[in-house]
C-alpha positions, -999 to 999 in steps of 0.1 A, spaced: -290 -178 789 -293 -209 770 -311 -209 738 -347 -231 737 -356 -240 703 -394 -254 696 -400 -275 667 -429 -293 652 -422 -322 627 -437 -349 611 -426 -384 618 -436 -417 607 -445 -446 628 -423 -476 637 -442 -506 648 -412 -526 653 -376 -519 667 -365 -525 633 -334 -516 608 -338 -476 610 -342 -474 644 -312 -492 651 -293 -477 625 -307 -443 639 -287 -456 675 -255 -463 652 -256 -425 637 -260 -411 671 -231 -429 688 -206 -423 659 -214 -386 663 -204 -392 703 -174 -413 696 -162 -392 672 -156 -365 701 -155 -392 730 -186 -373 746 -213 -389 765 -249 -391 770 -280 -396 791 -312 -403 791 -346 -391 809 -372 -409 799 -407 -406 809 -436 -423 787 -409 -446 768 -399 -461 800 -365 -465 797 -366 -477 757 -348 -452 746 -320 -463 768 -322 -500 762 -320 -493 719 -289 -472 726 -275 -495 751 -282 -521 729 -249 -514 711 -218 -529 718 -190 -510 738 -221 -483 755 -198 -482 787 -174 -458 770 -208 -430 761 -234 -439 780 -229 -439 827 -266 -438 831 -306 -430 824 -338 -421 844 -370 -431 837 -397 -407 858 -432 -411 854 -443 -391 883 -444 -358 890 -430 -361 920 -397 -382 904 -397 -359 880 -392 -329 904 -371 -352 932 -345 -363 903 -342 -337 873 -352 -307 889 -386 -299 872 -398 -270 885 -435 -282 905 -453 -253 895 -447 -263 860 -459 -294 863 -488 -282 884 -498 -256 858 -491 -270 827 -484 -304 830 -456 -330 825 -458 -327 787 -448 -297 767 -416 -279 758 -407 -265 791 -406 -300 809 -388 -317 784 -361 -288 782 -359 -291 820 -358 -333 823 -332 -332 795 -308 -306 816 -319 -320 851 -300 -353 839 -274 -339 824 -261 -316 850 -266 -348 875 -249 -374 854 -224 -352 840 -226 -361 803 -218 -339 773 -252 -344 760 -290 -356 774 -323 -365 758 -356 -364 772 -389 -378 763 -424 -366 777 -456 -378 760 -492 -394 758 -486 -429 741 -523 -438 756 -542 -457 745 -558 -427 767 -551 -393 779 -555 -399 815 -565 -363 833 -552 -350 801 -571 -327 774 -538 -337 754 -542 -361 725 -526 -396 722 -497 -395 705 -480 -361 715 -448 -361 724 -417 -338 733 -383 -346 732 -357 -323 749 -320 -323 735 -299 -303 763 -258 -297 763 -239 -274 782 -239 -242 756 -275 -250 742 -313 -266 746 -343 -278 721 -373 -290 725 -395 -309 693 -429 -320 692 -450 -346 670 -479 -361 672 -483 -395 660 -511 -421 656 -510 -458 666 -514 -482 696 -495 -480 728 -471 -494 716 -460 -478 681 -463 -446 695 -437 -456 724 -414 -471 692 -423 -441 670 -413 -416 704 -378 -435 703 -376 -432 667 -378 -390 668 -359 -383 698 -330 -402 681 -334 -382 646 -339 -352 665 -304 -355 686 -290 -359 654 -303 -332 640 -298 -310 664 -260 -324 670 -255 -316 634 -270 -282 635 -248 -274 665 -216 -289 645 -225 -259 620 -225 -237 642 -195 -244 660 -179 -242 626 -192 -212 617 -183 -195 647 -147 -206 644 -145 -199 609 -159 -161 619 -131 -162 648 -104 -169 622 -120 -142 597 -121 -114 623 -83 -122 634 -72 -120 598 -92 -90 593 -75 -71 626 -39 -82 614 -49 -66 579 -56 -35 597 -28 -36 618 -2 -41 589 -19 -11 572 -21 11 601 22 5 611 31 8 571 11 41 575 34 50 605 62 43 583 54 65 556 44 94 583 78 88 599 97 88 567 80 121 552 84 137 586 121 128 585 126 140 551 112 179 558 129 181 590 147 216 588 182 202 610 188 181 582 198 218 564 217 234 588 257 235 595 272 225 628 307 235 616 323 265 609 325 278 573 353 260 555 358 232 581 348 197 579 332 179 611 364 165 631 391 191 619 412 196 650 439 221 636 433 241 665 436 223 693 472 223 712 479 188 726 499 181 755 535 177 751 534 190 719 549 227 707 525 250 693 537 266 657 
């Protein structure tokens, strides 16, 4: 079973697509050239910014095939998969939903990695007890999922800016926390296989000595396979053909 991880952060609010924002972009696609994965997008609220700041860098062909944005419930379920009861009972933002539109495009575009983001950017809730400004952002690979949530105050359109701005710190955060782990995980590999040839060296030297001590009481090593007198390979006795006996 894949792991869900739920997070609630601060963030601040971007009014503008400015410096941070892009360099945010810039962090994220070194992290996927640096391992030539790709990515995609699922967008809901944001429709389809998150996917025009990343794409928005030169050479996106190599990491980025393609995006959905799905404001419907019914795109939602026809193209990532969203379970309807879901959306029926809950709604189209929370963790759950998120989790599944992030996974729902990856496993359909075949990327490494997928972000998703489902929120209220308002300026009102529409048949929605929710509050303006919530959002979730799903991060989904193949061995792992999160979702994180904030809730953030402006106008439509800072909160759309400010939605872009998280989902992009959070895939790097949790790209980074999955780097650890990977490491980790390796390094524990390595450990354990070091430990196991440690034992094995100690268990055959322990043979050894066994072998040796048992070697060394054995009670043929005392006993005479010659008669009294004779060394092994005397032949006195033996009459050979052809030759007279004395």
């Amino acid at each position: 079973m894949i792991p869900l991880y739920i997070q609630e952060v601060a963030a601040p609010v971007c009014t503008t697509m400015d410096e941070e924002v892009q360099a945010l972009a810039a962090r994220l696609v070194r992290r996927l050239k640096e391992v030539r994965a790709t990515i995609t997008i699922a967008e809901s609220c944001t429709g389809g910014l998150l996917a025009s700041t990343l794409t928005d860098i030169s050479g996106a062909s190599e990491w980025f095939n393609q995006s959905w944005v799905c404001y419907s419930y019914e795109s939602k379920i026809r193209e990532l998969n969203v379970q309807p009861e879901l959306l029926e009972s809950k709604g189209a933002v929370n963790a759950t939903v998120a989790i599944q539109m992030a996974e729902g495009a990856r496993e359909r575009s075949g990327a490494d990695i997928a972000i998703s983001i489902t929120g209220i950017a308002g300026p009102m809730a529409e048949n929605s007890k929710k509050p303006v400004g919530l959002v979730y952002v799903g991060i989904a690979s193949a061995h792992w999922a999160n979702a994180e949530s904030v809730q953030m105050g402006g106008t439509r359109l800072e909160n759309k800016i400010s939605f872009v701005h998280f989902a992009l710190q959070s895939a790097i955060d949790c790209w980074d926390k999955a780097k650890v782990r990977q490491e980790d995980a390796i390094a524990e590999k390595k450990k354990a296989a070091a430990d196991a040839a440690v034992e094995m060296a100690k268990s055959e030297a322990a043979k050894a000595r066994r072998a040796a001590e048992a070697a060394a009481e054995s009670p043929w090593q005392d006993e005479s396979w010659q008669d009294t007198g004779k060394a092994i390979g005397d032949d006195m006795d033996v009459a050979w053909q052809g030759e007279p006996e004395s």
